[in-house]
C-alpha positions as CSV (number, residue, x, y, z in Angstrom):
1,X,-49.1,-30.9,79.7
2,X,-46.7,-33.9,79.9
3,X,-46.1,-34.0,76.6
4,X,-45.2,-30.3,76.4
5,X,-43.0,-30.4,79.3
6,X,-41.1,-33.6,77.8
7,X,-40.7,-31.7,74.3
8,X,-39.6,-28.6,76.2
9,X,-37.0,-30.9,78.4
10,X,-35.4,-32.7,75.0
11,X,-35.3,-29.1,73.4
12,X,-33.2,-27.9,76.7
13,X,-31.1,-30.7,76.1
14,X,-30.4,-30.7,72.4
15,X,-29.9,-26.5,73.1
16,X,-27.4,-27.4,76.1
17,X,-25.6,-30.4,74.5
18,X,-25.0,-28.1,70.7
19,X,-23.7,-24.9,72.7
20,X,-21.1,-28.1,74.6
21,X,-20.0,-28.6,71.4
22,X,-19.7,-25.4,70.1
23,X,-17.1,-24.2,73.1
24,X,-15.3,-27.5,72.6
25,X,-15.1,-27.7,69.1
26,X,-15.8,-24.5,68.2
27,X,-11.8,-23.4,68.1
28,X,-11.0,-26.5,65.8
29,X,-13.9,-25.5,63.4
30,X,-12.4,-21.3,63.4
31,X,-9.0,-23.1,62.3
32,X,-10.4,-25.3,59.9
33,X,-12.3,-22.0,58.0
34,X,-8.8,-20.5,58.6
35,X,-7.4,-22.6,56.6
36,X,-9.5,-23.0,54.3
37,X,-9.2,-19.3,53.2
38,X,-5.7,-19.0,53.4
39,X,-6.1,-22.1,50.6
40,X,-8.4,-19.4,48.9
41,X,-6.3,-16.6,49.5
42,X,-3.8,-17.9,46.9
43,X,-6.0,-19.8,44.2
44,X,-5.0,-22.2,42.3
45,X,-1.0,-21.9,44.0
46,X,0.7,-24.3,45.8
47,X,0.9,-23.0,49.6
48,X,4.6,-23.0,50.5
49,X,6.7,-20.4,51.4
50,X,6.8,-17.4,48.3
51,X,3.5,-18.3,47.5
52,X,2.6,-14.9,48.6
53,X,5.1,-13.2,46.8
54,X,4.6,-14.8,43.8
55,X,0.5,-14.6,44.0
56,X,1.2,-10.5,44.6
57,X,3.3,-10.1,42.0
58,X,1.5,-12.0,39.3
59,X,-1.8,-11.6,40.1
60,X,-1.9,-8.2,39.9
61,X,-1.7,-8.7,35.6
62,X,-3.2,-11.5,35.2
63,X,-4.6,-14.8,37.0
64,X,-2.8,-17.2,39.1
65,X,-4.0,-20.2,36.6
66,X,-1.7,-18.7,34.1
67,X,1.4,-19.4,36.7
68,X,0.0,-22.6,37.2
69,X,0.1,-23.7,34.0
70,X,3.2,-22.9,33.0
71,X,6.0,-25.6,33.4
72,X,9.6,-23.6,33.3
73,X,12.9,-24.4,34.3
74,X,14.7,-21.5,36.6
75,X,15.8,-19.9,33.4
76,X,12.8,-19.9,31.7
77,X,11.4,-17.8,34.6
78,X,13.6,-15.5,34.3
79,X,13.4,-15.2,31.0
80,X,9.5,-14.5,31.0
81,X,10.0,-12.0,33.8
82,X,12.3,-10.0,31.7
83,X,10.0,-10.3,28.6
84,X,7.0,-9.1,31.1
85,X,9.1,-5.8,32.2
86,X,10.7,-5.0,28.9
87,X,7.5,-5.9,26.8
88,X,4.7,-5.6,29.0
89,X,5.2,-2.7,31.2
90,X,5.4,-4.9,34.3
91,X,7.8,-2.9,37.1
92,X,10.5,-4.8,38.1
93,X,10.3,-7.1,41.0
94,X,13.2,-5.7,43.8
95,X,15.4,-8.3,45.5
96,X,14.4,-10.0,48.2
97,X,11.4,-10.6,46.5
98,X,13.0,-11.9,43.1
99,X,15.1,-14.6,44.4
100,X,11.8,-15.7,46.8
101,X,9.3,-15.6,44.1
102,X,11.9,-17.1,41.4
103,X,12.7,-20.2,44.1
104,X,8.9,-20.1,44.0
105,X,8.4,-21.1,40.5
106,X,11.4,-23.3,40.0
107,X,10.5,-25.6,42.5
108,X,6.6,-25.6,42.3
109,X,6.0,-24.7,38.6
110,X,8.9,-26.4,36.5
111,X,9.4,-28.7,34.1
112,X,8.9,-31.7,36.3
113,X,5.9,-31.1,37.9
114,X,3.8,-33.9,38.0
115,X,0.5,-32.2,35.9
116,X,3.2,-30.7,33.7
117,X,2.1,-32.4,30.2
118,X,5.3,-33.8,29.0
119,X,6.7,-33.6,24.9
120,X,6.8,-36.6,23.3
C-alpha cells in the first residue's frame, strides 16, 4: 500500500512539475514552431524582406531551388524575367512588386553569393 501511494505521489509530482513547464515554456516552444515554419514557408529562400514576393511569384512555375541556384547580377534578373513573360507565358509582375522581388534576387542570389560556384 506504501509502495502504491509513493508511486502515485512521484507520478503527482512529475504530472505537476511537466504542466510548470509547459505554462512557462510553453510560449517560447509556440515561437520556436513559429519560426520554424515561416523557415518552411519559403524553402530553400533566404528569409529577408521580398522573400515573399519572390517565393509567390516564382513558385507558382516552378521550384524555389531553381531561384536558389541561379547566381545573376541585377541585369541578369531582368533579363530572365523578360524571357519568362515573352517566352514562357509568365504575366508580368506589377510594380511594387518588381523592384521588391528584383532587390530580392540581386542581393540574395547574385553573382557573389558565397555557394555561387565561381568560373575559372
Amino acid at each position: 500500500m506504501a509502495l502504491r501511494a509513493a508511486t502515485f505521489s512521484v507520478c503527482g509530482l512529475v504530472a505537476f512539475v511537466a504542466l510548470i513547464w509547459v505554462h512557462l515554456l510553453g510560449p517560447q516552444l509556440a515561437n520556436a514552431a513559429e519560426t520554424e515554419d515561416e523557415e518552411d514557408e519559403y524553402g530553400v529562400l533566404f528569409t529577408a524582406p521580398g522573400v515573399e514576393e519572390t517565393f509567390a511569384y516564382c513558385s507558382g512555375c516552378h521550384s524555389e531551388r531553381i531561384v536558389a541556384q541561379q547566381g545573376l547580377t541585377r541585369d541578369g534578373w531582368i533579363e530572365i524575367l523578360e524571357w519568362m513573360v515573352e517566352e514562357q507565358g509568365m504575366g508580368e509582375i506589377d510594380e511594387p512588386d518588381l523592384t521588391i522581388v528584383l532587390d530580392y534576387l540581386a542581393t540574395h542570389y547574385n553573382e557573389d553569393r558565397p555557394n555561387f560556384p565561381k568560373s575559372n
